[in-house]
Structures are given as structure tokens and as C-alpha cells.
C-alpha positions as CSV (number, residue, x, y, z in Angstrom):
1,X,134.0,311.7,123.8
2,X,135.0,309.3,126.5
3,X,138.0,309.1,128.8
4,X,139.9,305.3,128.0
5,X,142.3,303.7,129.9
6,X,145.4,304.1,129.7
7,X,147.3,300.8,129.7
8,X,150.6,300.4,131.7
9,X,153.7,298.5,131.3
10,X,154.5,295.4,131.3
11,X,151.1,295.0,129.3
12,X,152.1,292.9,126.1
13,X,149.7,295.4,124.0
14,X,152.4,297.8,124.1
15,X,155.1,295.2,122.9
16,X,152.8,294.7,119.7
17,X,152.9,296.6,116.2
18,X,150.2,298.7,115.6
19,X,148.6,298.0,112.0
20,X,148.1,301.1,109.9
21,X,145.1,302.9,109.4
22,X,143.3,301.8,105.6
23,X,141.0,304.9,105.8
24,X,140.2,307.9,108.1
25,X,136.5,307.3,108.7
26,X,134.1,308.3,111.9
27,X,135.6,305.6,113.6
28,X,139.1,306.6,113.1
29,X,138.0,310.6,114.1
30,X,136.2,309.1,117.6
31,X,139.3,307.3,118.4
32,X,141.4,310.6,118.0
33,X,138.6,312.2,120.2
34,X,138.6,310.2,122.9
35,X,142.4,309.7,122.7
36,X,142.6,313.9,123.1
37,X,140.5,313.9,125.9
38,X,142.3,311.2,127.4
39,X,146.1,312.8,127.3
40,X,144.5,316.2,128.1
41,X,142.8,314.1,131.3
42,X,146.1,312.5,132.3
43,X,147.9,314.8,131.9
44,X,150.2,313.9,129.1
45,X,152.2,315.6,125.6
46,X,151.1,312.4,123.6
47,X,149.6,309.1,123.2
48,X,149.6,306.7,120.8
49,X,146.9,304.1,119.9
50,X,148.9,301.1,121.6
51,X,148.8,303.0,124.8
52,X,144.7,302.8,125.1
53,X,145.0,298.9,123.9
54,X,143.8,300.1,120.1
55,X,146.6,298.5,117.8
56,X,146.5,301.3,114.9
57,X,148.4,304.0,113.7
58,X,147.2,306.6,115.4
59,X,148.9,309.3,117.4
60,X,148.0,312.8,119.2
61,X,150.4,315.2,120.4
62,X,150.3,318.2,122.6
63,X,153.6,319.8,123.3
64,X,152.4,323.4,124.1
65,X,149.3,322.6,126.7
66,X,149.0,323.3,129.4
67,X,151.5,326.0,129.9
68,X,149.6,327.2,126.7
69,X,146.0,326.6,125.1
70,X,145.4,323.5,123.4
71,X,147.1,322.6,120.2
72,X,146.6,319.3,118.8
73,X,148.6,317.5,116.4
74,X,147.2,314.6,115.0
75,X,149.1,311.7,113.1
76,X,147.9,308.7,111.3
77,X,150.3,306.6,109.9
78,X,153.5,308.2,111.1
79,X,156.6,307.1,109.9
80,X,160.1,308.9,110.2
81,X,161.4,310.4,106.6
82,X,164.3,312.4,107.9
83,X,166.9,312.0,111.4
84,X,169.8,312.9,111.7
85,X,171.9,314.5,114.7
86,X,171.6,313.0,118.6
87,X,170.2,314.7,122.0
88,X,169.8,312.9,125.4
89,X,166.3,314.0,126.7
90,X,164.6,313.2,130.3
91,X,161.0,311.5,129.3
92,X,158.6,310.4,131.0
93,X,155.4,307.8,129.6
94,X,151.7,307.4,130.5
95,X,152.2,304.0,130.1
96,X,155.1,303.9,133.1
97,X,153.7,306.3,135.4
98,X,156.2,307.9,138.1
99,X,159.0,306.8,135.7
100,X,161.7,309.3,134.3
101,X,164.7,308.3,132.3
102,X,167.2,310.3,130.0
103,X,167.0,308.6,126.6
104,X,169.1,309.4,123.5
105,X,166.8,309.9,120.3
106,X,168.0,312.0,117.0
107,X,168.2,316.0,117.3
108,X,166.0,316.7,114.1
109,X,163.6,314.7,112.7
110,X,160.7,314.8,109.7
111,X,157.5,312.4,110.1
112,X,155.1,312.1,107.3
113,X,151.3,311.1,108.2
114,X,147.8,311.5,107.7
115,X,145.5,314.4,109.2
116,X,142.3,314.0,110.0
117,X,140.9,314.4,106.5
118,X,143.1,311.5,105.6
119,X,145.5,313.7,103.7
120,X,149.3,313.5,103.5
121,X,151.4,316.6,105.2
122,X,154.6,316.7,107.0
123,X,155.7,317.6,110.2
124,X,159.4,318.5,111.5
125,X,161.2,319.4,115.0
126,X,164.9,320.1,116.2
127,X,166.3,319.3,119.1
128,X,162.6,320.1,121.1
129,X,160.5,318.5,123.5
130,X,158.1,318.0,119.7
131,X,161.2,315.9,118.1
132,X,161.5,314.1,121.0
133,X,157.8,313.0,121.7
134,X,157.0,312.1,117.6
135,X,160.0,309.7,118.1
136,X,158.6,308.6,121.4
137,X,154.8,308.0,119.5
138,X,156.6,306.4,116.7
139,X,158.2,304.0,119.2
140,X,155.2,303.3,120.8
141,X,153.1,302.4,117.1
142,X,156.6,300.0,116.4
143,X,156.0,298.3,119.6
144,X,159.0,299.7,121.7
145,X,158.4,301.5,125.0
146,X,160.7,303.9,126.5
147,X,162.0,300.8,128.7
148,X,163.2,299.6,126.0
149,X,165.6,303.0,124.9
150,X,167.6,302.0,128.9
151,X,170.7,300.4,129.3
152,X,170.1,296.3,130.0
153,X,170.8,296.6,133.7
154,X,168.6,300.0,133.7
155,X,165.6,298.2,131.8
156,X,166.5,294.9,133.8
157,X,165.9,297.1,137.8
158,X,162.8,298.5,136.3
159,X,161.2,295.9,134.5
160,X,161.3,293.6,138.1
161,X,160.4,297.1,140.0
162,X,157.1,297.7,137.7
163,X,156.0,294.0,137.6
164,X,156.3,293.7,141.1
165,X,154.5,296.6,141.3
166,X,151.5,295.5,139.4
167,X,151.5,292.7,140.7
168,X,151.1,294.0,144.1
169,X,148.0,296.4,143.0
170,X,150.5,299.9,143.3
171,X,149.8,300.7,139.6
């Protein structure tokens, strides 16, 4: 397993659509792997595949660690089946570090996927720090970063805060 990096916003990788996966080989397994280690390392709930500059389908999830032992949820080709109600939630991202907004997402929600053995199963949350951060994942594989859930002048203050930022070698 190896540690990657973690890329940061305003990266255009994260602005891009990650491509599904076509099979669950060794490949596929070594980038869940090193993906694990890497949200475990950070510390973070979840990462997806656009966040480590990898433009697949690919998602890991950790809502009870560490104020529990591990438990790792693992998502290939996620997609949302079922949402319905609303819920404003404080989230933070790996890929805006120091950053904390309230976002609105949808109360309950069922995601369909792939496990590691490439087979179909279904996961669902309500109204949960899990439901929040499979939508957040999702967001991520469609190209949409939390930035993007703010109001314009919000996402407008940040986007010049975290460019200049980067610019100046502070992230």
C-alpha cells in the first residue's frame, strides 16, 4: 500500500467526471488500498478517486473511525437510486483543507455500486453523517466539489481565498 496525494482545490482534476470502472481487477483493488490508507493517513470519512488525481469511479468511506475501529465501505460505480427529504450539514473536504461550510444535501438516500468482488449491493443512510458523505463522494465522481454546494458570493470569497492561497505556497 502507498500513501497518494491528495489533490486540493482549485485543481481542474476535481472539476472533471470520473469514468466508470469496466471491471474490478488487481488494479482496481490497489487503488482502493492505497486510497484507504490514504483517508485513514489524513485523516478523513471519505475519498473519492478524483481526489488522488485517478478519474474512476471509485469511492471509500469511513464514517465510524476513528471514534471506532475501522470500517470500510467501498463503492465502485456509485450512483444515487433513491433521495428524498433535505438536511443542512457542516462538511468539511480533503480536497479544501481548513474549510467548513453548512451545505444542504437530501435526508435519506439509496446508492447502488459495486464491492470489491465486482458485485452489485446497496447501501442506504437517513439523515447521518453516512447520507451526507455518499452524497458528498458522489459529488466528487460527477465533478462537483463542495465549493460548488455555497451560495455564489460564498463560493466567489473562497474560490479567490484558496487560489490566492495556492498560489502563495499556504496549501
Amino acid at each position: 500500500m502507498a500513501l497518494l496525494e491528495i489533490v486540493t482545490y482549485p485543481d481542474e482534476r476535481l472539476k472533471k467526471a470520473a469514468q466508470p470502472v469496466e471491471r474490478v481487477d488487481d488494479e482496481i483493488k490497489k487503488l482502493v488500498d492505497d486510497m484507504a490508507e490514504t483517508m485513514y493517513a489524513a485523516p478523513g470519512v471519505g475519498l473519492a478517486g478524483n481526489q488522488v488525481g485517478v478519474l474512476k469511479k471509485v469511492v471509500v468511506l469511513d464514517v465510524d473511525y476513528p471514534d471506532g475501529k475501522p470500517n470500510l465501505i467501498v463503492l465502485i460505480n456509485p450512483e444515487i437510486v433513491e433521495k428524498e427529504g433535505a438536511l443542512t450539514w457542516e462538511e468539511g473536504c480533503l480536497s479544501l483543507p481548513g474549510i467548513n461550510e453548512e451545505v444542504q444535501r437530501y435526508a435519506k438516500v439509496k446508492v447502488r455500486a459495486l464491492n470489491l468482488d465486482g458485485e452489485p449491493f446497496e447501501i442506504q443512510s437517513e439523515g447521518d453523517v453516512l447520507a451526507v458523505a455518499l452524497q458528498h463522494e458522489i459529488d466528487h465522481l460527477d465533478g462537483v466539489v463542495l465549493i460548488d454546494r455555497l451560495s455564489f458570493l460564498k463560493k466567489r470569497m473562497l474560490h479567490k481565498q484558496l487560489v490566492k492561497e495556492k498560489a502563495s505556497g499556504a496549501r
